[in-house]
C-alpha positions as CSV (number, residue, x, y, z in Angstrom):
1,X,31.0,-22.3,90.9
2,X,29.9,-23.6,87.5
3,X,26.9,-21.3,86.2
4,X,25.4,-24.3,84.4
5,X,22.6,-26.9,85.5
6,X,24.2,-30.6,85.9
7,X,21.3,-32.7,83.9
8,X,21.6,-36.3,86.1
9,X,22.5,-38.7,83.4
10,X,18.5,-41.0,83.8
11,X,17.5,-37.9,83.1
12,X,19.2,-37.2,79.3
13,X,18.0,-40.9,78.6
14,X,14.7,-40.6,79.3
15,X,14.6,-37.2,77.1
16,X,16.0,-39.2,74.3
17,X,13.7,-42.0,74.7
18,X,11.1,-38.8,74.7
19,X,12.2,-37.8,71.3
20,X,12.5,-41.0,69.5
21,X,8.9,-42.2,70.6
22,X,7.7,-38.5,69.3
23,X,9.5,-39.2,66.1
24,X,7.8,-42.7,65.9
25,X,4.4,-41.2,66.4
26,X,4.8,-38.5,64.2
27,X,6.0,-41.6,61.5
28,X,2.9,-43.7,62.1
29,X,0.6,-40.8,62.3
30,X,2.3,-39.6,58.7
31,X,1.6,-43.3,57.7
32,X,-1.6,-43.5,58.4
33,X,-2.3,-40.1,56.7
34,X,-0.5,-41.3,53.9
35,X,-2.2,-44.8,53.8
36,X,-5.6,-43.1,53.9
37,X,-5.3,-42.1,49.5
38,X,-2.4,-42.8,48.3
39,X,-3.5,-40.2,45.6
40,X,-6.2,-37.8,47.1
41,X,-6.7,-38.5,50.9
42,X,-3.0,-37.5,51.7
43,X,-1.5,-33.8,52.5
44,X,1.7,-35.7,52.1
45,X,3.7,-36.0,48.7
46,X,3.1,-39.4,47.3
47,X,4.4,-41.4,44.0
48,X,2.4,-41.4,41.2
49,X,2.9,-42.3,37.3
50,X,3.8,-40.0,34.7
51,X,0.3,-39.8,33.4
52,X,-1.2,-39.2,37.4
53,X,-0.8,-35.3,38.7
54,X,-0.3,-35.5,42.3
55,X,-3.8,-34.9,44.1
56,X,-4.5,-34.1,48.1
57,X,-6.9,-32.6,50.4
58,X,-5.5,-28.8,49.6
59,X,-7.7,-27.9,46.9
60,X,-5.6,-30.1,43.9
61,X,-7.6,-32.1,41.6
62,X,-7.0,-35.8,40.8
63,X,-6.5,-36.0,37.1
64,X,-5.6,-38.8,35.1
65,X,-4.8,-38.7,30.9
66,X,-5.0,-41.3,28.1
67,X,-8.6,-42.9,29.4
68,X,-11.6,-43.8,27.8
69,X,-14.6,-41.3,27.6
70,X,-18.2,-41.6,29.3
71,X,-19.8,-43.9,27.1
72,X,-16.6,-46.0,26.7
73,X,-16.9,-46.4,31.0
74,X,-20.5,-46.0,31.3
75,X,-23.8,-44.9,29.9
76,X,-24.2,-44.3,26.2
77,X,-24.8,-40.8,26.2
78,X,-26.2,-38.0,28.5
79,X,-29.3,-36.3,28.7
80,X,-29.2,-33.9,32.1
81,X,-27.9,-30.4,31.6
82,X,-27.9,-29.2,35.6
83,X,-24.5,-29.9,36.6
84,X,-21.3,-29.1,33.7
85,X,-18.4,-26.5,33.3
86,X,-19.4,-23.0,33.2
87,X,-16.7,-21.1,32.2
88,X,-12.8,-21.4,32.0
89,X,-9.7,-19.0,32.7
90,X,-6.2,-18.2,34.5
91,X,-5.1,-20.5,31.0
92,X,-1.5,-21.2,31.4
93,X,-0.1,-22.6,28.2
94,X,2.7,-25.3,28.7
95,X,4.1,-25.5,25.3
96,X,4.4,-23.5,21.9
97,X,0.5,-23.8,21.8
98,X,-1.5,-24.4,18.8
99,X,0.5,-24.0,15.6
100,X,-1.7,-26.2,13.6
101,X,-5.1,-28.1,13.4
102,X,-3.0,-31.1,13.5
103,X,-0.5,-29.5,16.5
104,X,-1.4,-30.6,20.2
105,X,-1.1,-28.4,23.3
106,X,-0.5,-29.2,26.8
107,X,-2.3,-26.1,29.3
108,X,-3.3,-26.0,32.3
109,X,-6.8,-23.7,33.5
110,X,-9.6,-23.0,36.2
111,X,-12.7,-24.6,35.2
112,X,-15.5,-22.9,36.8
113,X,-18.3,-25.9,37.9
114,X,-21.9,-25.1,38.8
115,X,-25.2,-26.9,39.9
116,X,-28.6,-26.4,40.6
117,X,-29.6,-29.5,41.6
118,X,-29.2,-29.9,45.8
119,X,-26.1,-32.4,46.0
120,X,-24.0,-34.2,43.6
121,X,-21.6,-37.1,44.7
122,X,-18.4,-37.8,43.0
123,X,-18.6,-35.0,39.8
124,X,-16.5,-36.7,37.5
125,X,-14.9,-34.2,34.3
126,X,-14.1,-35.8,30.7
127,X,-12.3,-33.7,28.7
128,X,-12.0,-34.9,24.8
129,X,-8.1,-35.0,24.2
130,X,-8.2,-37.0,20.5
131,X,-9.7,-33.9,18.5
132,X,-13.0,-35.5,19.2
133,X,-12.6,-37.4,15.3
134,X,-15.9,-39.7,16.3
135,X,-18.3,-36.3,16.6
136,X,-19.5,-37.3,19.8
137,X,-17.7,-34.6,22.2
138,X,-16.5,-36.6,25.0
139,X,-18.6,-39.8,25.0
140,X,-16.2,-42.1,23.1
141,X,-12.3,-41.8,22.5
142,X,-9.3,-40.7,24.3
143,X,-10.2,-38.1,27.4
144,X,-8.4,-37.1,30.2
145,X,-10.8,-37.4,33.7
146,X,-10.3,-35.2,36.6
147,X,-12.7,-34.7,39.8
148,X,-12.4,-32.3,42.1
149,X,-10.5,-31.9,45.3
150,X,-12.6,-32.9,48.2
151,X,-10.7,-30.6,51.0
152,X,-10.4,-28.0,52.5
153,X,-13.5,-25.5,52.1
154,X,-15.0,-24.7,49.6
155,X,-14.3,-28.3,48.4
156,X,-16.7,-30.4,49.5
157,X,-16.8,-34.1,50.9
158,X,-20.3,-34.7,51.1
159,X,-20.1,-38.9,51.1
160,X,-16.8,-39.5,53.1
161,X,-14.9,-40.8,49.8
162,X,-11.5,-39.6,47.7
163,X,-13.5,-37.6,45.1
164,X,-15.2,-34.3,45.0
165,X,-18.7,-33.2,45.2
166,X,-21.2,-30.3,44.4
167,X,-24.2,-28.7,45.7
168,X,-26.3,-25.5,44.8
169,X,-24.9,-23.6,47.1
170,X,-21.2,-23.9,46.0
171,X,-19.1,-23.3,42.9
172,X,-15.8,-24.8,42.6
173,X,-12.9,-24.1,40.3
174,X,-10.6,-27.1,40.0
175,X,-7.3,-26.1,38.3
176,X,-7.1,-29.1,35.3
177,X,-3.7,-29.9,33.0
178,X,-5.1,-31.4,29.8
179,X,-2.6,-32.4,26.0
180,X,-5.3,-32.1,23.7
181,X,-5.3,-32.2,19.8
182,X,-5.7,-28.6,18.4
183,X,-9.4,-28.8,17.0
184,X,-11.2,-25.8,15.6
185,X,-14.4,-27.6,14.5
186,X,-15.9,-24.1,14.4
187,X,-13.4,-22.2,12.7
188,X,-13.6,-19.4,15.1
189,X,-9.3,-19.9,15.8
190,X,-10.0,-20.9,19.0
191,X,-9.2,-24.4,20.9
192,X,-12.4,-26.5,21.0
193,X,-12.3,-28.9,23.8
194,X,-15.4,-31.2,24.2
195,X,-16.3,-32.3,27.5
196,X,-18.8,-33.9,30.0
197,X,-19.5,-33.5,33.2
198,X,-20.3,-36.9,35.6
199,X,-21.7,-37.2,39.0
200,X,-24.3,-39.6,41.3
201,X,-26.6,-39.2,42.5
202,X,-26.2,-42.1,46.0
203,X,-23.5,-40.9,48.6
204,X,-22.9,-44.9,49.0
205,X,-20.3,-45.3,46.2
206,X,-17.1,-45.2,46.8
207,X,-14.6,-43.2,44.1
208,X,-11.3,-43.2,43.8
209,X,-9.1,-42.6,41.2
210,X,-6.1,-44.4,41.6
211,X,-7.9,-47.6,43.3
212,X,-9.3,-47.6,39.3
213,X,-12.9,-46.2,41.0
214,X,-13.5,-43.5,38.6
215,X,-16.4,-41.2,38.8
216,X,-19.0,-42.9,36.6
217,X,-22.2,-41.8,35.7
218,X,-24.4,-44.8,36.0
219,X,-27.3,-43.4,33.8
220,X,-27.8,-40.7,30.6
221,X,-29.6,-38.7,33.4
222,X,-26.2,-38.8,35.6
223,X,-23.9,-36.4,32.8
224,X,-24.2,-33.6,31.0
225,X,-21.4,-32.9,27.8
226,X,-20.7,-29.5,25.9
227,X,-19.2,-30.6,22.7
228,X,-18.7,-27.4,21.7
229,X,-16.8,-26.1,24.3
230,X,-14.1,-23.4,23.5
231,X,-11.1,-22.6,25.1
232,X,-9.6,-19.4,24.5
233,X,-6.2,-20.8,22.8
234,X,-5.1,-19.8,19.3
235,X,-5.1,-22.4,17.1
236,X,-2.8,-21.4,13.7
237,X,-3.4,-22.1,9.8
238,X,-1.7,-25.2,8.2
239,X,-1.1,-26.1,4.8
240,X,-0.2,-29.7,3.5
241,X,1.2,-30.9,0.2
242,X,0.7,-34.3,-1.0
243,X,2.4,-35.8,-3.8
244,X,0.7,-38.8,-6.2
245,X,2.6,-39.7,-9.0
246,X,0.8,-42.4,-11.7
247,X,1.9,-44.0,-14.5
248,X,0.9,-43.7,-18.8
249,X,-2.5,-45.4,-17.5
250,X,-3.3,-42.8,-15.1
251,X,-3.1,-45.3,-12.3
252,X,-1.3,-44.3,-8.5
253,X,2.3,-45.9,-8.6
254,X,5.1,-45.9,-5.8
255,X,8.0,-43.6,-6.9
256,X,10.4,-42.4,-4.9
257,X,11.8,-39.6,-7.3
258,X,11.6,-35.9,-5.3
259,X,9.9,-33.1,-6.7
260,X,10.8,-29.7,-5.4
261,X,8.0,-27.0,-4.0
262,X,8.2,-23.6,-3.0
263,X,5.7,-21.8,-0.5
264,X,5.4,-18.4,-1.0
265,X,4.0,-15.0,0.5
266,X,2.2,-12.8,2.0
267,X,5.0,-11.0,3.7
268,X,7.5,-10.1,0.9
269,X,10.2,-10.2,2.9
270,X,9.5,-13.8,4.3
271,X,12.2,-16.3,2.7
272,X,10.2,-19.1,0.9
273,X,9.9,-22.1,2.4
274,X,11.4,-24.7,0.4
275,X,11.1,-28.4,0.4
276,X,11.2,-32.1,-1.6
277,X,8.4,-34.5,-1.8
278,X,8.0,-37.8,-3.4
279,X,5.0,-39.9,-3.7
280,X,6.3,-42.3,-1.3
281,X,6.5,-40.0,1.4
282,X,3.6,-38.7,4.1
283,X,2.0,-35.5,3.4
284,X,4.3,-32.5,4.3
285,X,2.5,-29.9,6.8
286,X,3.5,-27.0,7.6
287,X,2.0,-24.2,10.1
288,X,1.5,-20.8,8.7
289,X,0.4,-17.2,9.7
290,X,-3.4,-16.9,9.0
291,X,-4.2,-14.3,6.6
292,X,-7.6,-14.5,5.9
293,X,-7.7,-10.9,5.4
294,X,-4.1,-10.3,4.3
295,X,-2.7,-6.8,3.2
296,X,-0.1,-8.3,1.1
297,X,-0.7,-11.2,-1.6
298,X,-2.3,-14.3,-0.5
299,X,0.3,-18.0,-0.1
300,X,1.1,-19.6,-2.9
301,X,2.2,-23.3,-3.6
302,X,4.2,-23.9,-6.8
303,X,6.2,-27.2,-8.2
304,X,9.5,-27.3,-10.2
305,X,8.4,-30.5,-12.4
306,X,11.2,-33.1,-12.6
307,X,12.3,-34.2,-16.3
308,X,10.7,-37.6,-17.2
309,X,7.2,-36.4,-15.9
310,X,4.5,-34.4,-16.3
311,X,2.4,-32.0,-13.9
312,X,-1.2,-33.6,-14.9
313,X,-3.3,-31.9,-11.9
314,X,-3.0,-29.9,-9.1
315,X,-6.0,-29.3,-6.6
316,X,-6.2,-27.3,-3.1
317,X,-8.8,-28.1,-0.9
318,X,-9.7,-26.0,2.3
319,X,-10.8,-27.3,5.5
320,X,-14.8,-26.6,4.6
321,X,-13.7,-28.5,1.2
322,X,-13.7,-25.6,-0.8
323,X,-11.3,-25.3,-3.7
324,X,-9.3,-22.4,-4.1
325,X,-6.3,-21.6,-6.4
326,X,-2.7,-23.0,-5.4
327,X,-1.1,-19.5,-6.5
328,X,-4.3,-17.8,-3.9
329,X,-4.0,-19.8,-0.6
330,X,-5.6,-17.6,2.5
331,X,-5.2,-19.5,5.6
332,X,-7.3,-19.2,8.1
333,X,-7.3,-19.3,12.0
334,X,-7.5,-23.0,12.8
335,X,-7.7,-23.8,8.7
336,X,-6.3,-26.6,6.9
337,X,-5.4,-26.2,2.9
338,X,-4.5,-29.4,1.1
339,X,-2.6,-29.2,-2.0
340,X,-2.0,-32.3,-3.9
341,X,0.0,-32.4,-7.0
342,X,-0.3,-35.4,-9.4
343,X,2.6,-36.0,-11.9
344,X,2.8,-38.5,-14.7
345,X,5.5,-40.5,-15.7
346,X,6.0,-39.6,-19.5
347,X,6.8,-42.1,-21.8
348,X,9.4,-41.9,-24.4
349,X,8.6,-42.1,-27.9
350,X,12.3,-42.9,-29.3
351,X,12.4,-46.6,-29.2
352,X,15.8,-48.0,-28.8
353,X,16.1,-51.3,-30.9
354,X,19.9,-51.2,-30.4
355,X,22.5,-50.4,-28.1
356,X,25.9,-51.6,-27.9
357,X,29.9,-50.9,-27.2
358,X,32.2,-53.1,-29.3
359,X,35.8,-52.6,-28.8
360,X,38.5,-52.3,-31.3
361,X,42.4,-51.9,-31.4
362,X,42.0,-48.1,-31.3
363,X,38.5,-47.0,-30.0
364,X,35.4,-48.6,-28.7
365,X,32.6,-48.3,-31.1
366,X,29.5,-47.2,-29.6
367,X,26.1,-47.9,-31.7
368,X,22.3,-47.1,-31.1
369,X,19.3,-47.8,-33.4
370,X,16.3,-45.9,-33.2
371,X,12.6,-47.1,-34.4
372,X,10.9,-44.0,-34.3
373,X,12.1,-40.7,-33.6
374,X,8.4,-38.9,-33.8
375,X,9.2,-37.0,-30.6
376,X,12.8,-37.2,-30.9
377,X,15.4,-33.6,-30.5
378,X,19.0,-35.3,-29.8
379,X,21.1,-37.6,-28.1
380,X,24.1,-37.9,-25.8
381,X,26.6,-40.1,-24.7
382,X,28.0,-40.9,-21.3
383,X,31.0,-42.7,-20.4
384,X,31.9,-44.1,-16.6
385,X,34.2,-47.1,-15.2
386,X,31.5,-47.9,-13.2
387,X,28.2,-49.3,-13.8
388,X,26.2,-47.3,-11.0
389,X,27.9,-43.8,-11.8
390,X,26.7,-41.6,-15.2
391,X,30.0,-40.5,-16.0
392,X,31.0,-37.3,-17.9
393,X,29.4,-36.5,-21.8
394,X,31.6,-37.3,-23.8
395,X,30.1,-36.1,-27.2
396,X,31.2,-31.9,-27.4
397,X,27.9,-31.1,-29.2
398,X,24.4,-32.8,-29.0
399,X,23.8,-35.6,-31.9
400,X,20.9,-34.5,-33.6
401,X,17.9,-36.9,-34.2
402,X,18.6,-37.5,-38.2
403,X,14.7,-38.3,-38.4
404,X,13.0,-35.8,-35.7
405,X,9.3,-35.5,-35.7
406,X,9.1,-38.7,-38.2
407,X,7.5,-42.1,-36.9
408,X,11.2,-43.2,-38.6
409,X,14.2,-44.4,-37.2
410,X,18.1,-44.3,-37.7
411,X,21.3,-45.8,-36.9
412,X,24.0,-44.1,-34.8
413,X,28.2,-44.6,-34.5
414,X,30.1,-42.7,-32.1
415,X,34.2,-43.8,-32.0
416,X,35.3,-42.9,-28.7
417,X,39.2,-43.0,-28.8
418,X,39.8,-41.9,-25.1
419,X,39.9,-45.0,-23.6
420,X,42.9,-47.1,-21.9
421,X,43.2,-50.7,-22.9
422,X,42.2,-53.1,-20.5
423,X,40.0,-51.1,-18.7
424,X,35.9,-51.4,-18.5
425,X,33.4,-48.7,-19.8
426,X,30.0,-48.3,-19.1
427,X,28.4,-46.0,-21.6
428,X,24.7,-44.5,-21.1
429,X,22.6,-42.8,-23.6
430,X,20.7,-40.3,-23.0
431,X,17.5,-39.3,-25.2
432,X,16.1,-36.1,-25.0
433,X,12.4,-35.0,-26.8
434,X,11.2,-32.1,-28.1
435,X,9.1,-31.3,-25.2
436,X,12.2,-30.8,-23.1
437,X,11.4,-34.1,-21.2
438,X,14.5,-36.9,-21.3
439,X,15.3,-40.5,-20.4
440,X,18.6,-43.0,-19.9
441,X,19.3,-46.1,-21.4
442,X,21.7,-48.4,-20.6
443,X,24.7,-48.5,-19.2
444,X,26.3,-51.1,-21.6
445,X,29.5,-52.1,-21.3
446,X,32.7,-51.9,-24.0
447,X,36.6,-52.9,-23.6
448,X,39.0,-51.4,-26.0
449,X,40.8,-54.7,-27.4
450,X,44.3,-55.4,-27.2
451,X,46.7,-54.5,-30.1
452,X,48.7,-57.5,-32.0
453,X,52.2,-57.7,-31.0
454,X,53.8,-57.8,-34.8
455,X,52.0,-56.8,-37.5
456,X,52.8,-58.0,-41.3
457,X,52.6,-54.5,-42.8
458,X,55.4,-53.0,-40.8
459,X,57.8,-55.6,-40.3
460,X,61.1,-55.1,-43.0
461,X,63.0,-58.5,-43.7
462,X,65.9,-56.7,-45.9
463,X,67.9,-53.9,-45.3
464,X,67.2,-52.2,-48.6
465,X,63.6,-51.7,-48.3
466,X,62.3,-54.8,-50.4
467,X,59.0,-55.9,-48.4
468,X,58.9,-59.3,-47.0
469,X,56.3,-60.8,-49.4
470,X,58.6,-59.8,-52.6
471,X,61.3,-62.1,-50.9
472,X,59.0,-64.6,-50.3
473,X,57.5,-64.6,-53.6
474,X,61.0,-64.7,-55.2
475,X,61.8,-67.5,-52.8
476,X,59.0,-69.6,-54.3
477,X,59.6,-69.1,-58.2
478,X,63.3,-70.2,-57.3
479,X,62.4,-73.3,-55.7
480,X,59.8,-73.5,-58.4
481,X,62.2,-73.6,-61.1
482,X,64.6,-76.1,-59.5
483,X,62.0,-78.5,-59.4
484,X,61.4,-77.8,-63.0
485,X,64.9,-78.3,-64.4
486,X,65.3,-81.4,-62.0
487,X,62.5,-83.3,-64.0
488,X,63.5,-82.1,-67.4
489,X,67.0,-83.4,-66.4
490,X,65.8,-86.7,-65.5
């Protein structure tokens, strides 16, 4: 006897038909939940863009990055102070923080929000994520706007729509993710992050986020901003180096020759940082350890000048526009130093009137002629087979200038007999004053000439040793005095 129930076989089919009409139900009921906000209304996950974080009815906030700010969307500036952020905390920091003023950090915190006003519909929160560069907090710019979760309790629904609202009687403390420029307007090292705070004041407007309904205050009297909120996130020192180079008339020219700099200090046993810049190039910034109040010696900037210019100016500006001294740099907590360093291209004053290579049968002949040599220590020579290459020196010891420090020039030889026949030289010349300070010229370009095949002064015509042009010459008188005798004969 089996121990088991028999289950009639209507009986399974009508349990399956059960389940799938429970499973259909349960579909269009999660449809219709997730129809009712596809980005707040829903407890179930939906798609959002990369600049969305996900928003439902369980105490998440909508939030949405890289908007305008509340005069941008609305009125042009607020005037009510009885609804804003309170207070901030549980800061979670996303990223390396704040290295620099010019750094950004991504975070996410609990903003605290209180009101003492009875109701407010749709509170709408602008926070200033450009570094606030128009001075306005969060009226015009870039801003990222969040508003409150609207379920379940404490968060409050008060008008039936997808964004939060706020009485007297409740404080909320939405949790907001926020990329914001690393501003320390103050100078206290700490994040500033201007923001206002939006509501209405009619629970007949609708607001939703996604649908492009943001919470807009309609009037001044609808927002309330705090430009100088802080948020308790380090912000580090930075110091930039600019480069300007400019020419004999002082005037900014494009160069992109590198100069080599050298931070230094405070800790002694910190390498130096170490870097090229040329004045083509973007300011170079750097983050640093503040030391406003350093045990050790302060940072210091320094420049290895390149030859052919000259270090005319160099000037560090802090962040209040205060100059200090590029060998005393004290950085502080959310400080900027600028050091720009202006070079000038220095002129020769050896004027080159001539510069040639003339091949020969044994060397080519390399010549130079100066006009003045007021400025003028020595010279050398370089020789390449290629036109775009410097070669090696080929003169073992520098040629002295014959008239140094005289507004008098000279002439100059040099025989170089290394060369191949046949083959192209390219032969630079390189000028070097007394202030340590050089310059090229050239290349040109010589070819050592081929020698003649037979020459007259070594060919022998006889055997014993008479030179060809003795036999010729005798040749001659002989003929000479045949034609003689024959006329005195005839």
């Amino acid at each position: 006897m089996r121990s088991s129930r028999y289950i009639p076989s209507f009986k399974r089919f009508g349990a399956v038909v059960i389940v799938v009409a429970l499973v259909v139900l349960l579909g269009n009921t999660a449809s219709q939940l997730n129809t009712k906000s596809t980005w707040g209304g829903s407890a179930l996950v939906s798609l959002v863009g990369p600049e969305l974080a996900l928003a439902d009815g369980s105490g998440n906030a909508d939030v949405i990055a890289n908007q305008g700010c509340v005069a941008d969307l609305g009125p042009s500036g607020c005037t009510s102070n009885d609804t804003g952020i309170a207070s901030v905390s549980n800061i979670t920091i996303l990223d390396d923080g704040c290295q620099s003023p010019t750094d950004t950090v991504t975070f996410s915190a609990t903003y605290t929000l209180q009101s003492t006003a009875a109701e407010r519909y749709d509170i709408g929160l602008y926070f200033a994520t450009d570094g606030d560069p128009n001075n306005n907090g969060a009226l015009t710019g870039t801003c990222t706007i969040a508003t409150p979760a609207y379920a379940p309790s404490p968060w409050l629904n008060l008008d039936g729509d997808q964004c939060g609202d706020l009485n007297s009687q409740t404080t909320l403390s939405p949790i907001v993710e926020v990329t914001a420029l690393c501003t320390d307007d103050d100078g206290d090292g700490l994040l500033n992050l201007p923001n206002c705070t939006t509501w209405d004041n009619n629970s007949n407007t609708f607001c939703s986020i996604p649908d492009g309904k943001l919470p807009i205050a309609g009037t001044p009297a609808k927002c309330s901003c705090d430009p100088g909120f802080q948020v308790p996130v380090p912000v580090g020192g930075e110091i930039i180096v600019d480069k300007i180079v400019v020419d004999e008339n002082n005037i900014p020219i494009a160069d992109d020759t590198d100069f080599s700099f050298t931070i230094t200090g405070p800790d002694s046993n910190s390498t130096p940082d170490t870097f090229s810049l040329s004045a083509n190039d973007e300011p170079r910034k750097a983050a640093y350890d503040p030391n406003k109040n350093p045990a050790g010696p302060p940072y210091a900037v320094s420049e290895t000048v390149t030859q052919g210019y000259q270090l005319v100016n160099t000037v560090c500006i802090d962040k209040g526009g205060t100059q200090v001294s590029p060998t005393a740099i004290y950085v502080d907590y959310g400080d900027t130093v600028t050091c720009t360093f202006t070079n000038k291209v220095v002129p020769t004053s050896t004027s080159i009137a001539l510069f040639n290579a003339t091949g020969s049968e044994s060397s080519i002949d390399v010549m130079w002629a100066t006009v003045s040599e007021e400025t003028t220590d020595y010279f050398n020579l370089f020789r390449s087979t290629s036109p775009d290459e410097l070669g090696s020196q080929i003169n073992a010891e520098p040629i002295a200038a014959q008239n140094a420090g005289l507004p008098e020039g000279a002439t100059y030889e040099f025989a170089d007999a290394d060369v191949v026949s046949g083959v192209q030289y390219f032969y630079t010349l390189e000028i070097w004053d007394i202030d340590g300070t050089f310059e090229y010229v050239g290349p040109v370009m010589g070819v050592l000439e081929n020698p003649t095949a037979i020459t007259m002064d070594t060919l022998n015509a006889n055997r014993n040793g008479l030179p060809l042009a003795a036999l010729m010459a005798a040749g001659l008188l002989a003929m000479a005095g045949m034609a003689w005798h024959r006329r005195r004969k005839a």
